[in-house]
C-alpha positions in Angstrom: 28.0 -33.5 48.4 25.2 -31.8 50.1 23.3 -34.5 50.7 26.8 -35.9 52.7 27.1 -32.8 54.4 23.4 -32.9 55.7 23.7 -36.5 57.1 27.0 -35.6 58.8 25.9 -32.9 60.4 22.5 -34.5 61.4 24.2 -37.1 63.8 24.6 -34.3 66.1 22.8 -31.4 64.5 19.0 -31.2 65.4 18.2 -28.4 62.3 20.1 -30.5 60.3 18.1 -32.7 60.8 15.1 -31.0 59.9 17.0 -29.6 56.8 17.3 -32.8 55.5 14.0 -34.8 56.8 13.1 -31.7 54.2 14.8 -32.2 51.1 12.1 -33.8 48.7 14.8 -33.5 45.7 16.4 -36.6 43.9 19.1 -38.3 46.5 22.1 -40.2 44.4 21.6 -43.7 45.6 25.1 -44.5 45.1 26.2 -41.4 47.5 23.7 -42.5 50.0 25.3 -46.2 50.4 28.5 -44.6 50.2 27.8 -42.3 53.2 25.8 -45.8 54.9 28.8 -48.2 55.1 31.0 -44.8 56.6 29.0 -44.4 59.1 29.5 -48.1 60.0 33.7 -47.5 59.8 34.2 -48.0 56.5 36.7 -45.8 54.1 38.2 -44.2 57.6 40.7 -41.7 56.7 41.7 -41.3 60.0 42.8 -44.8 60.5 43.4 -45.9 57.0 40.8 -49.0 57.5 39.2 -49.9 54.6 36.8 -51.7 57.2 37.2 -52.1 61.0 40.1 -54.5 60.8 42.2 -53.6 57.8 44.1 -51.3 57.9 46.1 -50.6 55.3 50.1 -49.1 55.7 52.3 -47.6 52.6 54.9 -50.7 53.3 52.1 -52.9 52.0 51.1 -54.8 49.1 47.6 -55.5 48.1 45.5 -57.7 45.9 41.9 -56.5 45.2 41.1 -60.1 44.1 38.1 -59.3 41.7 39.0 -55.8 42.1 35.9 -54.7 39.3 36.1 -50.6 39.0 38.3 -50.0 41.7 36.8 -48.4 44.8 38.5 -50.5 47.6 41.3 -50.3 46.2 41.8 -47.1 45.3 40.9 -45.8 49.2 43.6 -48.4 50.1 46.1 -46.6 46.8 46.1 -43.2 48.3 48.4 -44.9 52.1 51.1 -45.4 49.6 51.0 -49.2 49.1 51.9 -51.7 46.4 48.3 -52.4 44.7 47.6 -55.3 42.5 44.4 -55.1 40.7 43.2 -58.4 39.4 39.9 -59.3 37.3 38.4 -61.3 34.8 36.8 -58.4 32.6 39.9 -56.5 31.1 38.0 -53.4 30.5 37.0 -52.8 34.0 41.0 -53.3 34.9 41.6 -50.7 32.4 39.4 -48.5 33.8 40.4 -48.9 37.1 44.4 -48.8 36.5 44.4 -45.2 35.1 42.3 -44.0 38.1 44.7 -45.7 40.2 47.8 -44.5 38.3 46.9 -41.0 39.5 46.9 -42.1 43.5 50.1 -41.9 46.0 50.4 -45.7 45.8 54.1 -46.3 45.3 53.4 -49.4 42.3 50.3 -50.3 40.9 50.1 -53.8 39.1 47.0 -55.2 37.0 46.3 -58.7 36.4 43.2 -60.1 33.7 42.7 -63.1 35.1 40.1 -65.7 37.0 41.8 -66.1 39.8 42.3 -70.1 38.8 45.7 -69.5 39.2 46.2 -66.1 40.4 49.5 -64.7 38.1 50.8 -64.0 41.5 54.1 -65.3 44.0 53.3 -67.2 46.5 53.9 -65.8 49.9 53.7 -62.2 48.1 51.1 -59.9 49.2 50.6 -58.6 52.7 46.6 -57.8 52.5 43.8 -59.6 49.9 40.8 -58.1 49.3 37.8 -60.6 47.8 34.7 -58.7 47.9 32.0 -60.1 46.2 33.1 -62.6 44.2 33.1 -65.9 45.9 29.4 -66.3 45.3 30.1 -66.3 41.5 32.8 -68.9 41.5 32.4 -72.7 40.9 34.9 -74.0 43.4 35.0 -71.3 46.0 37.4 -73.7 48.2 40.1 -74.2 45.4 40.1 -69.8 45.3 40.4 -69.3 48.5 43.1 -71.8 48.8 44.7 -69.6 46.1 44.1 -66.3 48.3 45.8 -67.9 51.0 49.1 -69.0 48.5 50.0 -65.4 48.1 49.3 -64.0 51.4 52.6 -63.9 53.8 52.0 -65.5 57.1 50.3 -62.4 59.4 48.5 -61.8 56.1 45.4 -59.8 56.7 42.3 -60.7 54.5 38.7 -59.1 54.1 36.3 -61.4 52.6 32.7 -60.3 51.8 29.4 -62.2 50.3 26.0 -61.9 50.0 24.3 -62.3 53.2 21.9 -65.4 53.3 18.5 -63.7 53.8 18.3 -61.2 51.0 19.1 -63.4 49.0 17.0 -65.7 49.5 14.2 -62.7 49.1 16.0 -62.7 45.9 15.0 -66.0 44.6 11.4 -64.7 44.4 12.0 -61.2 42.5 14.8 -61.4 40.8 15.0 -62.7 37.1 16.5 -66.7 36.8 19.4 -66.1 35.3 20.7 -63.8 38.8 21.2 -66.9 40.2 23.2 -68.5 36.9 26.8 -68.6 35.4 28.2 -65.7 35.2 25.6 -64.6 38.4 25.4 -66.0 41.5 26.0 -69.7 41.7 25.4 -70.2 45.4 23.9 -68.5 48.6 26.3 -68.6 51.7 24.5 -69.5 54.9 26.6 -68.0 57.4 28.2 -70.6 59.2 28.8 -72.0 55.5 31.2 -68.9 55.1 32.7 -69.2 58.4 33.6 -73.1 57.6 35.0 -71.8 54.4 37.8 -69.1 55.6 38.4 -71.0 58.8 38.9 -74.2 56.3 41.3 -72.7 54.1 44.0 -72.1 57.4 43.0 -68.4 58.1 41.9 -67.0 61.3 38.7 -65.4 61.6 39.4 -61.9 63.4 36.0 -60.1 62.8 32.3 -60.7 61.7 30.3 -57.9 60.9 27.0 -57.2 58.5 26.4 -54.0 56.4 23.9 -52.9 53.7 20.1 -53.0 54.6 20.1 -49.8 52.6 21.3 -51.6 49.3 19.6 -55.4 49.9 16.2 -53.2 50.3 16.6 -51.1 46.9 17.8 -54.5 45.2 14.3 -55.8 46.2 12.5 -53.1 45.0 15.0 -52.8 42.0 13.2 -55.6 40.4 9.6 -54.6 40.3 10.1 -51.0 38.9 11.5 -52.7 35.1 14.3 -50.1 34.8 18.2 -50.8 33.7 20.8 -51.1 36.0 22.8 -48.3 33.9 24.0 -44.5 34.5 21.6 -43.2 36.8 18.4 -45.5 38.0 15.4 -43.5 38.2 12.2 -44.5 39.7 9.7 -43.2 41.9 9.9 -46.4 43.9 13.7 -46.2 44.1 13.9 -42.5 44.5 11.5 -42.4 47.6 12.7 -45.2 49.2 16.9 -43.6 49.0 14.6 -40.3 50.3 13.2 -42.2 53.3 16.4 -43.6 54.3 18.0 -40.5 54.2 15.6 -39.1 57.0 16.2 -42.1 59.0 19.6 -42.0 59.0 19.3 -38.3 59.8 16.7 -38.9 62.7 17.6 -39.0 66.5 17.8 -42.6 67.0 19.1 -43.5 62.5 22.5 -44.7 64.0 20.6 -47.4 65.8 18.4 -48.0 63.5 20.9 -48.4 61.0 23.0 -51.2 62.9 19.7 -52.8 63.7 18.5 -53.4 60.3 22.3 -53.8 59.1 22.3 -56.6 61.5 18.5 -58.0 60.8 19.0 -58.0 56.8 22.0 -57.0 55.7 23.4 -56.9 51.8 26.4 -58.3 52.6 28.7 -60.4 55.3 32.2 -59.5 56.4 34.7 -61.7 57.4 38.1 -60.3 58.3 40.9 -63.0 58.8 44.8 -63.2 58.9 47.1 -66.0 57.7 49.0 -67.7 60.7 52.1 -66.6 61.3 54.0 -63.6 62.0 54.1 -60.8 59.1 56.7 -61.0 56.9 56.2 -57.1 55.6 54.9 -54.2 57.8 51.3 -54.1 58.3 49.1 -54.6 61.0 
């Protein structure tokens, strides 16, 4: 929470900024990424946007799609929607459903499932969240023709996948069986993706790129021989988390954030809406 505090104050703080160019302890690389996709308009409380471009209402009803422990959703849980969590790994949907439980969200509905059908209505669900999961799938056109099934028309939809490049980088770090069943089975050029959504009937509302943060500490990840589990630790990982820190803290680290969000990015957003008008409030 300090370490949040610092970099919040640093956008307009100049001895904040020195305060944290300063701090040589451990920084949480999972609170670090957290703070990086805010300061690109993710998780606005203000708004209730999830990203720029869905928002999310209490009148709604929304399918995390892949939901794994529950973050989106549970930002999207405390407006007072409907929330349908749906996953193939039953333990993580546990884990997930009693955090949700505890939120304002008027219903909360959990699903085991691989999304091949999804167990839901059609025409059902006002907003679908898919983050992360098309790259895994063997037929990603067959799933996104189910995402579009439950969505009413004016449906709004935010879709995410690895972004080409770091992947790519991947490929010559990573161990082979990153890119295999259950991994990744594909790498999604952009206008791949694009061709995808726009194929499955949805309109493409917003592009947008996030994570150089994360797709750099994934590359070094792999030469430092440590588990992904509890809390990584490594000089390697721990100084680079540092470094960015500073940057984001600097004068110019907003720019240079969106620079290198935009130059190698984790991930690529794509939010879309079903045509039609909505059928339930929303957005």
């Amino acid at each position: 929470m300090l370490l949040a505090r610092l970099q919040h104050l640093a956008l307009n703080d100049p001895a904040a900024q020195q305060e944290l160019a300063a701090l040589g302890g451990y920084v949480d690389p999972g609170a670090l990424g957290l703070h990086d996709v805010m300061l690109g308009g993710w998780y606005n409380e203000e708004t209730g946007e999830l990203t720029p471009g869905f928002q999310v209402g209490p009148e709604d009803i929304v399918a995390d799609v892949g939901c794994g422990d529950g973050g989106a959703l549970n930002f999207c849980a405390k407006r007072g929607p409907h929330v349908i969590l749906a996953d193939i790994d039953a333990e993580r949907i546990a884990r997930a459903k009693a955090w949700i439980e505890s939120s304002a969200a008027r219903k909360v509905e959990s699903h085991v499932t691989d999304g091949s059908p999804l167990p839901l209505a059609s025409a059902s669900v006002t907003r679908v969240i898919c983050m992360e999961v098309l790259e895994h799938v063997d037929d990603p056109a067959a799933f996104m023709a189910e995402l579009v099934r439950v969505g009413v028309p004016g449906a709004r939809y935010l879709l995410t996948v690895p972004d080409v490049t770091q992947e790519k980088l991947q490929k010559h770090l990573a161990p082979e069986t990153y890119f295999q069943k259950p991994n990744h089975v594909r790498i999604f050029e952009r206008e791949v993706f694009d061709a995808l959504v726009r194929d499955a009937g949805l309109t493409i509302e917003r592009r947008s790129y996030y994570g150089f943060f994360w797709a750099m500490w994934w590359l070094m990840f792999w030469t430092c021989d440590v588990k992904f589990e509890g809390g990584v630790r490594h000089p390697v990982l721990d100084n680079w988390a540092r470094t960015w820190s500073s940057v984001l803290a600097s004068k110019d680290g907003l720019r240079i954030k969106h620079l290198m969000d935009r130059f190698m990015p984790k991930n690529q957003v794509i939010v879309a809406s079903k045509p039609g008008p909505l059928s339930a409030s929303g957005t």
